[in-house]
C-alpha positions in Angstrom: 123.9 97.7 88.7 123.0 98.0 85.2 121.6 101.1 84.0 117.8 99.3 83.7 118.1 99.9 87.1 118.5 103.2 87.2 116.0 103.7 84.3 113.2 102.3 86.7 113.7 104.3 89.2 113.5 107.2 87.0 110.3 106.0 85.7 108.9 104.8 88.8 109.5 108.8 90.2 108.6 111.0 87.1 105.4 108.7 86.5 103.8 109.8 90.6 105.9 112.9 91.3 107.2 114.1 87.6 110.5 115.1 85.8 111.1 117.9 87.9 111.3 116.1 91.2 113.8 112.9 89.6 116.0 116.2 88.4 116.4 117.4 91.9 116.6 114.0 93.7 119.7 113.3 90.9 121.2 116.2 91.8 120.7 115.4 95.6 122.4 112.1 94.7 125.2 113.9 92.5 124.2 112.4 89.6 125.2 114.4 86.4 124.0 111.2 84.3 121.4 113.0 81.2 120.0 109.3 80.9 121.3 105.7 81.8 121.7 103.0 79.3 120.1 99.8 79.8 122.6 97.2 78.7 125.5 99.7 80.5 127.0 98.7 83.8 126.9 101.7 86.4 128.2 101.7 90.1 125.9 100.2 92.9 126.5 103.1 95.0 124.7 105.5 92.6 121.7 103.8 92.7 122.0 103.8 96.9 122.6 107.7 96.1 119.4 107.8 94.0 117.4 105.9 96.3 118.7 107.7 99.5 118.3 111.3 97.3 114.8 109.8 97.1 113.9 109.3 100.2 115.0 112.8 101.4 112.9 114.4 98.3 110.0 112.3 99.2 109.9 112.2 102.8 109.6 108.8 102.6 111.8 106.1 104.4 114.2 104.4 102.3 112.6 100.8 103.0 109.1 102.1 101.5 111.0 103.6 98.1 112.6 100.5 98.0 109.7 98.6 98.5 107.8 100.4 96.3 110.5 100.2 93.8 110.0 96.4 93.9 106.5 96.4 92.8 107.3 98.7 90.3 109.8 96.7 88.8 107.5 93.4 88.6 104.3 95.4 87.2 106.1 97.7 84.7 110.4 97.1 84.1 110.2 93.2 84.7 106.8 92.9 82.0 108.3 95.2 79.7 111.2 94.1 79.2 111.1 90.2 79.6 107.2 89.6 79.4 107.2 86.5 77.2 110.5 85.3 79.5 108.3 86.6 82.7 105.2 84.5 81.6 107.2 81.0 80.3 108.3 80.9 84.1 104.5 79.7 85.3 101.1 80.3 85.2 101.0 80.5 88.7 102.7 82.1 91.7 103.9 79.2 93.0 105.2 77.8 90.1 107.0 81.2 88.8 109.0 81.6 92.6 109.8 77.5 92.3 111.5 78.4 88.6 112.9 81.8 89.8 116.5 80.2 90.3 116.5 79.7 86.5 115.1 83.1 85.1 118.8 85.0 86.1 120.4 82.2 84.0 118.6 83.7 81.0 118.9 87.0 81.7 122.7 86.5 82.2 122.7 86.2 78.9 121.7 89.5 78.3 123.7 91.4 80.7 126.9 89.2 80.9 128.8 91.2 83.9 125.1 91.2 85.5 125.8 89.8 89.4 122.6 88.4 90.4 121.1 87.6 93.3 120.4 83.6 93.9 116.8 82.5 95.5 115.2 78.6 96.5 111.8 77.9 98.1 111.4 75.4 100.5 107.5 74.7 100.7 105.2 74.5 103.9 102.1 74.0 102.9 99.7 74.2 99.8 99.8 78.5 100.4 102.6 79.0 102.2 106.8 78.9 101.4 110.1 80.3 102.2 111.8 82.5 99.7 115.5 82.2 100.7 117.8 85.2 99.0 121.5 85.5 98.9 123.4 88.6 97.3 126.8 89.7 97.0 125.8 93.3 97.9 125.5 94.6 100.9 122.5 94.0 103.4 119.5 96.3 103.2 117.9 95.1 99.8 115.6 92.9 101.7 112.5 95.9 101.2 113.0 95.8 97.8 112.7 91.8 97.9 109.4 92.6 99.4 108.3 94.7 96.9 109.4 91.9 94.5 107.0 89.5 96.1 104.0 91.3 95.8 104.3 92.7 92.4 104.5 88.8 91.3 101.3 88.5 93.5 99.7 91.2 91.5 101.2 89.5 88.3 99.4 86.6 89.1 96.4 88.2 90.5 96.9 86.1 93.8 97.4 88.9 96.8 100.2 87.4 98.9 101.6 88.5 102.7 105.4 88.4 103.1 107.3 88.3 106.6 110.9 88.5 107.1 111.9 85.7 108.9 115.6 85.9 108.8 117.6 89.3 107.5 121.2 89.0 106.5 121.4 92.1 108.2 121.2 90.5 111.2 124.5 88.5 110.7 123.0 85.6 108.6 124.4 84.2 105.2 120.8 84.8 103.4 117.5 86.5 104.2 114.0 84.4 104.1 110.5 85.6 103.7 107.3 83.4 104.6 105.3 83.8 101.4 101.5 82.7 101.9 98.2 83.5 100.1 94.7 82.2 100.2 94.2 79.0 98.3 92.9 79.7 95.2 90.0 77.1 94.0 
């Protein structure tokens, strides 16, 4: 994963437990890193380290640091660093998961080794869809996908519920999540 990544996670920790719990849960993880570079490609299994290292430091399960982490990088990472790209994708929360497919072609661009994961909606109703997501990594991301979900419904002020339907760690090619919110007048 790219070291933006790794960034978040440090920000997402020092900002609610500070710098002196992310330098013990680094060196729980064996992470000798002094800071990550965004643009720089660093191995997935040091951000399941950090995460893991998290977890423990915490006392929090991995699926809620995850999950959290999610939200974290909608509202603050995601807005930060790709707001105007962010807000060309829709004006509403529908529209934004319908155009997600496209928003890792641009960023590809930024991050050329950058090994994304691919989503499609298939609609239900006016409120409701399924979020379909396919990675190359292995299974257990799907919290984090969560977290993903409702940080765009904060981003769009439109709370949402998410249910995993289907989890690629149950043998399945892809995960899906029913995504559904009140109707919005």
């Amino acid at each position: 994963m790219y070291g933006l990544v790794n960034k978040a996670i440090e920000q997402m920790v020092c900002g609610a437990h500070g710098p002196e719990t992310w330098k013990r849960i680094k060196a729980d993880a064996d992470v000798d890193a002094e800071g990550f570079i965004s643009n720089q490609p660093y191995p997935d299994e040091m951000t399941y380290r950090l995460v893991a290292a998290a977890s423990n430091a915490l006392d929090t399960p991995q699926e809620d640091i995850l999950r959290a982490f999610g939200e974290h990088w909608i509202l603050h990472t995601a807005l930060e660093s790709y707001g105007p790209m962010m807000r060309a994708m829709g004006k509403t929360l529908r529209e934004f998961l319908q155009k997600l497919p496209h928003l890792h072609t641009r960023v590809e661009l930024i991050y050329p080794n950058l090994q994304p994961p691919e989503f499609a909606c298939h609609e239900i109703s006016d409120t409701e869809l399924d979020f379909h997501y396919w990675t190359k990594r292995p299974p257990g991301l799907e919290p984090f996908v969560e977290g993903l979900l409702y940080g765009l419904g904060k981003m769009f002020a439109t709370p949402v519920r998410v249910e995993l339907r289907q989890d690629r760690g149950d043998g399945h090619d892809f995960s899906v999540f029913r995504v559904s919110w009140n109707k919005v007048d």
